[in-house]
Each structure stands twice: as structure tokens, then as C-alpha cells.
C-alpha positions as a printed Julia matrix, in Angstrom:
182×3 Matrix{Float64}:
 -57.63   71.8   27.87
 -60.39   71.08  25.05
 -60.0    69.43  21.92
 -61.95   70.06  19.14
 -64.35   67.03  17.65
 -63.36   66.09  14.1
 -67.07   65.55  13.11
 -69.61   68.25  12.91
 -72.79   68.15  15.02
 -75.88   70.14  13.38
 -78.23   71.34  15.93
 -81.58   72.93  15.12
 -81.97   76.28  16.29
 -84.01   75.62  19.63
 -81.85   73.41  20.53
 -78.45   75.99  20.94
 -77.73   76.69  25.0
 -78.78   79.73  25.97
 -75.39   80.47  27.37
 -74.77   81.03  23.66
 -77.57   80.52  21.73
 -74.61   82.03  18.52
 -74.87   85.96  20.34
 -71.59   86.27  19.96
 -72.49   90.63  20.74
 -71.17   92.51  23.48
 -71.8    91.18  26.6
 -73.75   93.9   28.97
 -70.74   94.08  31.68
 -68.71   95.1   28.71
 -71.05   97.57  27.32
 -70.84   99.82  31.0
 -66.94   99.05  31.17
 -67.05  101.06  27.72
 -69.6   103.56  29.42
 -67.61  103.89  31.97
 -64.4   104.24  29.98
 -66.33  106.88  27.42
 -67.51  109.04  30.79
 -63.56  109.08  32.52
 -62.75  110.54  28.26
 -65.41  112.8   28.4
 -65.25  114.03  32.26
 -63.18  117.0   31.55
 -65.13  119.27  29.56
 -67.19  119.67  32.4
 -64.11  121.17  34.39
 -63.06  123.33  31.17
 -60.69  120.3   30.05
 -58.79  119.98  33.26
 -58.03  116.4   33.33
 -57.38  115.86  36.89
 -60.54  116.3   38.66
 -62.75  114.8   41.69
 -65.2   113.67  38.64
 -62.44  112.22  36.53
 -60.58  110.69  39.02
 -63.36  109.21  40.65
 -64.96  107.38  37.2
 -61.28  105.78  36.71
 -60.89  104.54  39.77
 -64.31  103.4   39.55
 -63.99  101.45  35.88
 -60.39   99.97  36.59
 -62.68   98.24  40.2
 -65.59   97.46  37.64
 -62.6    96.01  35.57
 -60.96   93.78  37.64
 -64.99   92.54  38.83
 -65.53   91.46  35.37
 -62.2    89.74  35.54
 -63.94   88.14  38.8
 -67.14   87.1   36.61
 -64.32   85.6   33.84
 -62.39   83.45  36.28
 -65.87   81.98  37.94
 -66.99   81.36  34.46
 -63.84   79.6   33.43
 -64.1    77.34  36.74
 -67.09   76.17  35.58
 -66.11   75.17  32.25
 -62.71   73.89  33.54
 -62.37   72.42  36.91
 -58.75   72.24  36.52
 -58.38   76.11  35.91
 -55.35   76.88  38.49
 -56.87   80.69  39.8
 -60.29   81.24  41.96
 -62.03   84.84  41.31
 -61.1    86.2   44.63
 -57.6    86.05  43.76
 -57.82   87.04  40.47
 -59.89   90.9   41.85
 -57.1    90.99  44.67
 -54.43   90.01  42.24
 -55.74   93.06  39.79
 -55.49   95.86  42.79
 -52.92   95.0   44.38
 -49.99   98.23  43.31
 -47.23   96.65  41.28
 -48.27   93.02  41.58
 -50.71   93.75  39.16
 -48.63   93.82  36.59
 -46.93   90.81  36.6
 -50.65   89.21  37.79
 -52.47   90.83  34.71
 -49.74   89.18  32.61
 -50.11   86.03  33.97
 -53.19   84.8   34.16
 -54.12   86.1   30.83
 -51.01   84.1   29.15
 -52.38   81.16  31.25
 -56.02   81.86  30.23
 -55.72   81.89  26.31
 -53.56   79.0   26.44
 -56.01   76.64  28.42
 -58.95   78.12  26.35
 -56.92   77.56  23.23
 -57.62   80.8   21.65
 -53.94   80.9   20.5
 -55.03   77.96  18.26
 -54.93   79.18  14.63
 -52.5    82.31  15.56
 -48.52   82.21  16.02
 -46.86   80.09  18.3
 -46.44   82.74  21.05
 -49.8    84.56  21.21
 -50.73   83.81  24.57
 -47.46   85.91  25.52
 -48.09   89.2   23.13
 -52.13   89.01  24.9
 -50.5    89.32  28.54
 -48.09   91.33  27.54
 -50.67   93.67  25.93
 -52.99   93.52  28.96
 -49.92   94.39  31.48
 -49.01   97.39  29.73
 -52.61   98.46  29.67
 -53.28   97.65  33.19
 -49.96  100.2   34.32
 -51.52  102.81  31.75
 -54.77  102.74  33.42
 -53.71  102.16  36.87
 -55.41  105.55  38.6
 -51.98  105.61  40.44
 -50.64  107.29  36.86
 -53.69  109.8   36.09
 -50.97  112.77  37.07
 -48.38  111.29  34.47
 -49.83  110.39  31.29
 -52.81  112.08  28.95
 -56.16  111.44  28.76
 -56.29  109.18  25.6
 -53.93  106.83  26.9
 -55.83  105.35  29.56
 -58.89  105.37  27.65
 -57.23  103.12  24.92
 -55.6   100.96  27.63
 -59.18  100.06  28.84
 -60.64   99.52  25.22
 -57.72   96.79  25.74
 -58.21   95.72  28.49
 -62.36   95.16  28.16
 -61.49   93.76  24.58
 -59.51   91.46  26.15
 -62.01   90.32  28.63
 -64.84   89.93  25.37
 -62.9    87.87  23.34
 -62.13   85.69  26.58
 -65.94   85.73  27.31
 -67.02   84.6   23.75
 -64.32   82.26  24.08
 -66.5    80.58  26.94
 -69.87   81.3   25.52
 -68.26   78.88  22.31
 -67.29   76.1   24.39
 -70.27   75.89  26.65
 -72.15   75.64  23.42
 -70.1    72.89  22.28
 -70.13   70.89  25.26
 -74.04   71.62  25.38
 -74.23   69.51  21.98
């Protein structure tokens, strides 16, 4: 866990990490999961508006793998922050595919993650729950297992969720390797 310092450190500009460096923008792996997530909305028209084509199908499939990579990226970048972090990246992809599991999984090591990050900080008590909870509901909505039972939109919001989940964790990390770089 980190603990915030009680006494402020300026640092000049040049001297900010570049991990950081006070971008605090989309990072570029969330930019194409929201490409990705914008071409599975927009699929359709090219099949007069039939939802459940090879294109449509295909780009969700596609964006919930690219998703749970990210995920991989997050959990390698948390190691290296915090050696004490309980999952590896492998089993946080195979914990994201897996049918089923992956709910409960999604849940979990997001509650886990904003609690050792301390993003729950300044929010209520129970925050950490409400963000898993959020993130397993969008993970079933988005799961291409469902495309046949649930419109268009839904899925699409479920993965603005679900990558807005994974930015605020990611500038989460940029913030404290720019403290510790102090």
C-alpha cells in the first residue's frame, strides 16, 4: 500500500519522470480500445443495420481480447510499482476469458486493485466494491457470448466502462511512479 508524504516536494519541470511527466491524457491502448469499441457500434450500417454479422461479431470479439491485453499491460505495470501485488498478468488475460469465471475474476481483482492503489481514498467507504461490481456487470454485457441477447448500445457502453476503468487505474500508476520518482 502507499502512503501519501505530508510535505510537498516542488520539482522543476525537467525534472518530472517521463512515465508521467503530468500527461494525465488518454493513454494510446485506450484510444484503439475506444476505436475498436466505436467500429463494433458502427459495424452494422454496413450490413443495412443487422447487428449480428461476421464484421460485427468479429470486432467484439476482437476488442473484449484487446481488453483483457490491456488488463495484461495494467497488472505488469502494477507489479512493478508494487512487488507485493497478489495477481501476475498471465492470470489476470486467462482470468478475463475464461466463460463465467470472468465474472467473479473481473470483480475481483478490480476491488483488490483500487484498494491497494488507494484510489478509494477521498470517496465512500465501499468504493472499491461499486468499481468491481461495475466492471463485472460490464464484462457479462460485453462478453461476445451475449451479442444474440442484448442490443447494440449496451455492449458499447459496457466497454466505455470497462476501458474507463482501466484509464483511471493507469493514471493511477502514472501518479505514483511520479511520486516515487521525486
Amino acid at each position: 500500500m502507499y502512503s501519501k508524504s505530508s510535505t510537498a516536494i516542488e520539482t522543476k519541470p525537467s525534472e518530472k519522470s517521463p512515465m508521467y511527466s503530468g500527461d494525465l491524457g488518454l493513454p494510446r491502448r485506450i484510444k484503439i480500445g475506444i476505436a475498436l469499441t466505436l467500429a463494433v457500434l458502427f459495424s452494422p450500417i454496413l450490413f443495412q443495420g443487422d447487428y449480428l454479422n461476421a464484421l460485427t461479431i468479429s470486432l467484439q470479439i476482437v476488442n473484449y481480447i484487446f481488453w483483457a491485453y490491456t488488463i495484461t499491460l495494467l497488472h505488469t505495470e502494477v507489479r512493478a510499482i508494487d512487488s507485493g501485488y497478489p495477481f501476475g498478468p498471465r492470470e489476470s488475460m486467462v482470468g478475463a476469458l475464461i466463460p463465467f469465471s470472468y465474472i467473479f475474476w473481473n470483480f475481483y481483482w478490480i476491488s483488490v486493485m483500487w484498494e491497494r492503489l488507494e484510489m478509494g481514498a477521498h470517496s465512500f467507504r465501499y468504493s472499491h466494491y461499486f468499481v468491481g461490481l461495475s466492471a463485472a456487470v460490464a464484462s457479462v454485457l460485453c462478453f461476445p457470448d451475449n451479442l444474440d441477447k442484448i442490443p447494440s448500445l449496451v455492449p458499447t457502453l459496457s466497454f466505455v466502462i470497462l476501458y474507463t476503468t482501466t484509464w483511471l487505474f493507469t493514471r493511477r500508476i502514472r501518479e505514483l511512479l511520479f511520486e516515487q520518482s521525486l
